[in-house]
C-alpha positions as MATLAB code, in Angstrom:
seq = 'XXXXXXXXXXXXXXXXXXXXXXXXXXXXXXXXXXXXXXXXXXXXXXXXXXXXXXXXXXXXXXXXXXXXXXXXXXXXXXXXXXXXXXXXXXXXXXXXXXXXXXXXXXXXXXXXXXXXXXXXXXXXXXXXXXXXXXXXXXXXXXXXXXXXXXXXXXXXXXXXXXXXXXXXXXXXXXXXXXXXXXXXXXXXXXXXXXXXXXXXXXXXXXXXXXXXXXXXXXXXXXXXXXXXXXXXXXXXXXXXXXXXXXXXXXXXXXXXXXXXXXXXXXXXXXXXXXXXXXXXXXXXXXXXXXXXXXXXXXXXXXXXXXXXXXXXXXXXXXXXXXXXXXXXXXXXXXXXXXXXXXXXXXXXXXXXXXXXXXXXXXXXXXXXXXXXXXXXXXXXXXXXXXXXXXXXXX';
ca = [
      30.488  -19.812   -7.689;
      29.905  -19.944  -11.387;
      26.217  -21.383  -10.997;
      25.367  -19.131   -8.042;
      26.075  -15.844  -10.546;
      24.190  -17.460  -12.990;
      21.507  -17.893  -10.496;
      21.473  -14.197   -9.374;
      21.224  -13.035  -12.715;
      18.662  -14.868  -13.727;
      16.879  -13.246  -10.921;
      18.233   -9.306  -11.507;
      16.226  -10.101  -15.137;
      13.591  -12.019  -14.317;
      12.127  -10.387  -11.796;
      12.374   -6.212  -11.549;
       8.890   -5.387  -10.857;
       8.043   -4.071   -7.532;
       9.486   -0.633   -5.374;
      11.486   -0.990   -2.629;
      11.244    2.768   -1.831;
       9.341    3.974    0.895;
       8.685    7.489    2.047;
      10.220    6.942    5.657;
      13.651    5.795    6.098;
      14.158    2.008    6.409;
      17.065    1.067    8.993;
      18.181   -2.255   10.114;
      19.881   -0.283   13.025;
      19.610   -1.106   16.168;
      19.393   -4.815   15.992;
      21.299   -7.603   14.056;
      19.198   -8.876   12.152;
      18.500   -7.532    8.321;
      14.785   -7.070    5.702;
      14.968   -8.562    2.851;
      13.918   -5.661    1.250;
      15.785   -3.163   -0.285;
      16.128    0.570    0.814;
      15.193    1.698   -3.126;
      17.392    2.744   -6.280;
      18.646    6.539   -5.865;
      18.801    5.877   -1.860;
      22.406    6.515   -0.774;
      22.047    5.747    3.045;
      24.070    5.913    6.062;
      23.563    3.991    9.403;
      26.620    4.255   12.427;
      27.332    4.482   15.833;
      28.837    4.099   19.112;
      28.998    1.256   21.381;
      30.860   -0.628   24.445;
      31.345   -3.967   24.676;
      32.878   -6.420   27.978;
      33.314   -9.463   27.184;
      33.396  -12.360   29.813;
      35.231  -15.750   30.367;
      36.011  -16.051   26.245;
      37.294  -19.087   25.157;
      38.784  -19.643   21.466;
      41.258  -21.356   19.489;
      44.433  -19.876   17.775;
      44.650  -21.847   14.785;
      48.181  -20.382   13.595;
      49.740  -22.808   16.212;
      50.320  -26.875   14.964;
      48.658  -28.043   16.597;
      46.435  -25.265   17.786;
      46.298  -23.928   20.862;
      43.437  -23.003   23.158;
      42.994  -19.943   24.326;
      41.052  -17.765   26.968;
      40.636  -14.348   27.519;
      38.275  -11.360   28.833;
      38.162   -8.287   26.966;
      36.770   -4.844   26.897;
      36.051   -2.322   23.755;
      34.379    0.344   21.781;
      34.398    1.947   18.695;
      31.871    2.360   16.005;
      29.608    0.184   13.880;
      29.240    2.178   10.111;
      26.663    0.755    7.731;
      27.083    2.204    4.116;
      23.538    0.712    1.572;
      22.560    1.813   -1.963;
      20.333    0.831   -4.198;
      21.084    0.772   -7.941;
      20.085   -1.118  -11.149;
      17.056   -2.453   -9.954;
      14.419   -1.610   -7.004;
      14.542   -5.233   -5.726;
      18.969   -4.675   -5.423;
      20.514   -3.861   -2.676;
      24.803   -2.949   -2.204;
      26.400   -2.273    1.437;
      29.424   -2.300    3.093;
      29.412   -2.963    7.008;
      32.272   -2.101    8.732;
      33.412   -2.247   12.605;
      36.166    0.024   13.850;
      37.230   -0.843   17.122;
      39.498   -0.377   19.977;
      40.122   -3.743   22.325;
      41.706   -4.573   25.185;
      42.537   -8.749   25.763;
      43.462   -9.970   29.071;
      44.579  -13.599   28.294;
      44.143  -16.227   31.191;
      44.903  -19.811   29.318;
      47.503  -20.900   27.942;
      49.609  -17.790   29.661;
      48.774  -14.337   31.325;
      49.385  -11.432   29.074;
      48.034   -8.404   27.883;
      47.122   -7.617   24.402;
      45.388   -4.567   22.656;
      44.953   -3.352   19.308;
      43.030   -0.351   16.918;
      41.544   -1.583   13.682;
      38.883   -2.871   12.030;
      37.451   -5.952   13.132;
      34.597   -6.595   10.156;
      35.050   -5.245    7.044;
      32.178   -6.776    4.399;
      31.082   -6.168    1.237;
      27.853   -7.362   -0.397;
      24.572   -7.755   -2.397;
      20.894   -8.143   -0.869;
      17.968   -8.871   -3.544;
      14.294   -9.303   -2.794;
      13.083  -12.454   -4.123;
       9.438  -12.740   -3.051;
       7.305  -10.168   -1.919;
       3.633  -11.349   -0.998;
       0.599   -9.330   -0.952;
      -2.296   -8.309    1.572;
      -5.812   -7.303    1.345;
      -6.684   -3.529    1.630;
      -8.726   -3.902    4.795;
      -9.273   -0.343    4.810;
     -11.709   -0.498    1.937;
     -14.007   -3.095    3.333;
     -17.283   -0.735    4.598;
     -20.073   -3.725    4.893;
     -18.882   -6.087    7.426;
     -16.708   -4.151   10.994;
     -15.401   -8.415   11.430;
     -14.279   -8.702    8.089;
     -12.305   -5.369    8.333;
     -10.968   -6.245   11.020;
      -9.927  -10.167   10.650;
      -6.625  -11.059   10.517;
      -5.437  -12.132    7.088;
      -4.096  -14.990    6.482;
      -2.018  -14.043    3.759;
       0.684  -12.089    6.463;
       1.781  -15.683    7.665;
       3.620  -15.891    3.778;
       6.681  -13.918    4.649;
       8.827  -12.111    2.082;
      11.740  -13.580    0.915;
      15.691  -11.752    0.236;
      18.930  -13.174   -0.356;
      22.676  -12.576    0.504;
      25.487  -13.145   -0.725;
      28.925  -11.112    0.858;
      32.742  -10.976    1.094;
      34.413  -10.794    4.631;
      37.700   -9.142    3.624;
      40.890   -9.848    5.565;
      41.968   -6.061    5.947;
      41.059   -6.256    9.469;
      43.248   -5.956   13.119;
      45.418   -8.550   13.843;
      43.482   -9.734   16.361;
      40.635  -10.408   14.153;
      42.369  -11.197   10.996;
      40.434  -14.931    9.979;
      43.602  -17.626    9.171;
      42.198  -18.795    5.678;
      41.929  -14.842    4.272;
      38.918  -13.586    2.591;
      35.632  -15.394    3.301;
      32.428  -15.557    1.987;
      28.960  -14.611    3.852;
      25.185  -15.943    3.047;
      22.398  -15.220    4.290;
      18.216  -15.873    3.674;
      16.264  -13.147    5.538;
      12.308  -12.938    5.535;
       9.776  -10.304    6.765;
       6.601  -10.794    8.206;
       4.241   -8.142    8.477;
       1.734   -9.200   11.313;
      -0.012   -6.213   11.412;
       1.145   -2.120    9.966;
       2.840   -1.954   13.542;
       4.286   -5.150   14.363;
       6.811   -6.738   12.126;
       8.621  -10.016   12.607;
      12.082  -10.665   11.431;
      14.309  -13.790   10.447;
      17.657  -14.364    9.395;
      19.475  -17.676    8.518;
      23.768  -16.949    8.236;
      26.462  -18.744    6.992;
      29.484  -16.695    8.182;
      33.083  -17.320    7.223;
      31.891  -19.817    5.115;
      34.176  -22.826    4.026;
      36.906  -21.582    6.747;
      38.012  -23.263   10.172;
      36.666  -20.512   12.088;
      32.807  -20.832   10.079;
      29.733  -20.139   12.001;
      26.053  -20.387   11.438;
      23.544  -18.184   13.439;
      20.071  -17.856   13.733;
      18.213  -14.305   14.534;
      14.481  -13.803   15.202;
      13.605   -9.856   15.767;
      10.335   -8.651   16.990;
       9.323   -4.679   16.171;
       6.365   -2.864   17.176;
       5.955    0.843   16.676;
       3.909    2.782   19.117;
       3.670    5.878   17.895;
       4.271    7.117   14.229;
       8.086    7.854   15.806;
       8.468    5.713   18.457;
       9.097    2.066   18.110;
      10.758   -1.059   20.375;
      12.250   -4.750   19.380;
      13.264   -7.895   20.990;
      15.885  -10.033   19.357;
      17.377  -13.453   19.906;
      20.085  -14.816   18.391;
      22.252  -18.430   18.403;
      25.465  -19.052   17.446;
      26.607  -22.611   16.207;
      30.300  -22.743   15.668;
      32.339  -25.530   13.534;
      35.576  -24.284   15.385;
      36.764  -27.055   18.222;
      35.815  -25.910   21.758;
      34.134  -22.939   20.915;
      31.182  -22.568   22.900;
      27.968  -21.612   21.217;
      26.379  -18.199   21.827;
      22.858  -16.823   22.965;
      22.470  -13.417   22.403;
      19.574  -11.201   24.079;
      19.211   -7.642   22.767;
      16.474   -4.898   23.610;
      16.025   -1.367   22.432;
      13.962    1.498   20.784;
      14.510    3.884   17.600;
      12.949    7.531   17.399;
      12.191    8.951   13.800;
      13.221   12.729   13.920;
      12.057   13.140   10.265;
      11.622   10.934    7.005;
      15.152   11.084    6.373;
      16.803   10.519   10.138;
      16.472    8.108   12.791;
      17.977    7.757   16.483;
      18.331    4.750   18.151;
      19.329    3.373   21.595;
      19.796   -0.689   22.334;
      21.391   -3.217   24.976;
      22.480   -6.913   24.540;
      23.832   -9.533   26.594;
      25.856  -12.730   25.725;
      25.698  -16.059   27.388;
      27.741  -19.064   26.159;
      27.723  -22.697   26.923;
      29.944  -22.342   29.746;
      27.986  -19.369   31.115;
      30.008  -16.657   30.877;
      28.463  -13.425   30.431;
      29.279  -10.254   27.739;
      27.351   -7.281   27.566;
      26.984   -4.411   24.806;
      25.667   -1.342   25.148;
      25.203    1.043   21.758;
      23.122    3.696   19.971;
      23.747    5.700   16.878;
      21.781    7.683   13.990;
      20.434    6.322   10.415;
      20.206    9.134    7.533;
      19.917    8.761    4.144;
      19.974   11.327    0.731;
      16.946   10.815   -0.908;
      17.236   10.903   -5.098;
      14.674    8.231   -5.699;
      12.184    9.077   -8.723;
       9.535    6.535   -9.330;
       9.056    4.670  -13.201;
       6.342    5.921  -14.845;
       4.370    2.806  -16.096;
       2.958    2.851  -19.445;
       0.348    0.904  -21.550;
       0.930   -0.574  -24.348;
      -1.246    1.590  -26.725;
       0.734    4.511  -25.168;
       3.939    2.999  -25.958;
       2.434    1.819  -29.920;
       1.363    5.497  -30.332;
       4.789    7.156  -28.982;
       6.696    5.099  -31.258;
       4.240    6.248  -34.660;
       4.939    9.945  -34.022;
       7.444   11.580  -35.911;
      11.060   12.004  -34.196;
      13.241   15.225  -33.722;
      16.402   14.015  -33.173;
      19.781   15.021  -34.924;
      19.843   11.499  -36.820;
      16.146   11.745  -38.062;
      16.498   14.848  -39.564;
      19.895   14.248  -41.751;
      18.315   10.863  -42.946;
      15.692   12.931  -44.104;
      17.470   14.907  -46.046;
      19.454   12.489  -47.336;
      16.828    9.807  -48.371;
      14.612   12.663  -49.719;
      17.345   14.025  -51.913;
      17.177   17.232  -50.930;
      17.933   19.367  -48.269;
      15.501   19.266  -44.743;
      15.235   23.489  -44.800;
      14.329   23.263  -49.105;
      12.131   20.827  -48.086;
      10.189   22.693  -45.273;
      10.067   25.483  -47.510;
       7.903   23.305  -50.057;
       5.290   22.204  -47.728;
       1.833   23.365  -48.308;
       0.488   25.819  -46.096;
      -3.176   25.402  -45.083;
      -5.292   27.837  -43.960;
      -7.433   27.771  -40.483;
     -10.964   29.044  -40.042;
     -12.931   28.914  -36.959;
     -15.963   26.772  -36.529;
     -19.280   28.360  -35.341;
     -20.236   27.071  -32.238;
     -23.612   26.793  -30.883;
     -25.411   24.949  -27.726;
     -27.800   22.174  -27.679;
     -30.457   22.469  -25.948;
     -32.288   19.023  -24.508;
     -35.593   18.068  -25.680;
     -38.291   19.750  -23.344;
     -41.033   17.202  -21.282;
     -43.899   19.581  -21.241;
     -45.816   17.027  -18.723;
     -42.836   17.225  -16.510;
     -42.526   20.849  -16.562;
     -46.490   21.285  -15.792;
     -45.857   18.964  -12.851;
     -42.735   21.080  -11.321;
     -44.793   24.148  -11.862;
     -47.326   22.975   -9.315;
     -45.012   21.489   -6.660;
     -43.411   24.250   -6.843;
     -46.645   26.729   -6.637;
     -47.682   24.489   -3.466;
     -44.607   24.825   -2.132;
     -44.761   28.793   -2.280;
     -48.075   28.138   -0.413;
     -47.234   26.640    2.380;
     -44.432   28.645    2.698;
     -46.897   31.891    2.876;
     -49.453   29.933    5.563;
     -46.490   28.925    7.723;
     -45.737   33.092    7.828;
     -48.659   34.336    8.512;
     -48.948   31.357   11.761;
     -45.605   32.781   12.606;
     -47.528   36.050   12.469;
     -49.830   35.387   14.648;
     -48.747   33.564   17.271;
     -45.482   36.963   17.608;
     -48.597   38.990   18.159;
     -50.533   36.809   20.895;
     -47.116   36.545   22.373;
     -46.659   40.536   23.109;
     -50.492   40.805   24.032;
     -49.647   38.017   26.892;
     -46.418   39.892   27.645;
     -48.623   43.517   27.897;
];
């Protein structure tokens, strides 16, 4: 642990460079899977909702038993999903908390029949997501002489950007989901590749519960696409490879669509389904609302030579002017009071008037008296032919 800190702050210093921040609300909500990028320093955001969740044929092992014991159940639940993310320090750092309140009801089949049912939290993590590589793309926008080469696919969106994870899965959770070896720790890779400005491809790489009998590692590949400039759709996949005995490994399905009601506020509306090894099936069915509060202000970069010249002008500040006074041996107001007054006058201004091209100006002359010409012959036609016009008409 002491080398991965090390690590991560070699990164928070190293590299602080680019804006996370973008001027429409960036939500992970409603799939699983996560951006690498940050949602930008000032952002204090907000993603929840409701959901229902069945759960098949589910077969598990209670490690609290010597030796332990296998169990099977079905279950049904709901409650809400809450999402708290902030970014602070630096634009490439990212904090949240995700936490799952729920309400479940366990119907045990194997070893014994009986009921079981509990209200509590069954994920409560804590953690820190930082943007390691972000790549760049041509402006095809600006290319005006070839219609291919402005519309070409570049190359350059195959290079996906690159965040890290690192999290705590606390233990202050329902008994039913309480993990046997306490807190846990959580990491994660996620990358971002931006096929096109509407269609996004997503990939995560977990470690959950890691160094624990009950670890897992998963895999999640989410597809976006926006539509509209409000409307937009995924597909997601994602497999489940548990270290824990007879636990059957998971393929999740999920489907849904998001609707931006302003730059702040998103809705959202998605369905899974669960199949295991075994084939069992679980559903879940969920939508919810993403809001943030907006206090971002952007850095104002400066040169160098703006910096060199700020730092040569004189300073106002409490400690400037009492070392002044002090160094000077006498007192700042004495001291203003000696200063040499020197008087203004204003400067008499005048206009400069360019050289004059006398063959240039004979040469305008007489365009522009042709000109005038024509202009006169092309009335007098237009005379002319009104007049022939009404005799006709007579």
């Amino acid at each position: 642990m002491k080398y991965l800190f090390t690590f991560f702050a070699l990164l928070f210093i190293t590299q602080t460079g680019f804006a996370q921040y973008t001027d429409v609300i960036n939500s992970k909500r409603p799939g699983f899977s996560d951006s690498p990028y940050s949602v930008g320093t000032k952002i204090y955001q907000v993603e929840g909702g409701l959901f229902y969740k069945n759960v098949g044929n589910y077969l598990t092992w209670d490690y609290s038993q010597n030796p332990p014991e296998q169990n099977t159940y079905s279950s049904t639940s709901f409650g809400t999903d809450i999402t708290l993310r902030t970014g602070q320090f630096f634009e490439r750092l990212e904090f949240n908390l995700d936490l799952i309140l729920q309400n479940e009801n366990r119907n045990y089949t194997h070893p014994s029949i009986y009921t079981e049912s509990g209200l509590g939290f069954s994920k409560l993590t804590i953690g820190a997501k930082y943007l390691v590589y972000k790549p760049k793309y041509t402006d095809k926008s600006k290319e005006i002489h070839s219609w291919k080469a402005r519309h070409s696919f570049d190359k350059r969106r195959l290079i996906p950007a690159v965040g890290v994870y690192v999290g705590l899965n606390t233990n202050l959770l329902n008994e039913m989901h309480k993990n046997p070896d306490g807190i846990s720790p959580k990491f994660a890779i996620y990358t971002q590749n931006d096929l096109s400005n509407r269609w996004i491809i997503l990939m995560n790489f977990i470690m959950d519960n890691a160094f624990t009998d009950i670890s897992e590692n998963s895999f999640i590949g989410t597809t976006t696409y926006a539509l509209t400039q409000k409307i937009s759709i995924f597909g997601e996949g994602q497999m489940f490879f548990r270290n824990q005995e007879g636990a059957p490994n998971d393929i999740q399905f999920g489907a849904g669509g998001a609707y931006l009601i302003n730059n702040n506020l998103q809705a959202d509306l998605s369905f899974r389904m669960i199949l295991d090894e075994r084939g069992d099936n679980t559903y879940l069915i969920g939508g919810g609302l993403a809001w943030r509060l907006d206090r971002h202000k952007d850095k104002i970069l400066r040169s160098k030579t703006d910096s060199s010249k700020s730092k040569n002008k004189e300073k106002k500040g409490f400690f400037n002017t009492i070392t002044f006074g002090l160094f000077s041996g006498e007192k700042t107001s004495s001291s203003s009071k000696k200063m040499r007054s020197v008087k203004t006058s204003k400067a008499k201004s005048r206009t400069l008037t360019p050289p004059v091209n006398k063959k240039a100006k004979k040469a305008r002359n007489k365009q522009n008296k042709k000109l005038i010409k024509e202009q006169k012959k092309r009335e007098k036609a237009q005379i002319k032919y009104n007049k022939k016009a009404q005799k006709a008409n007579n």
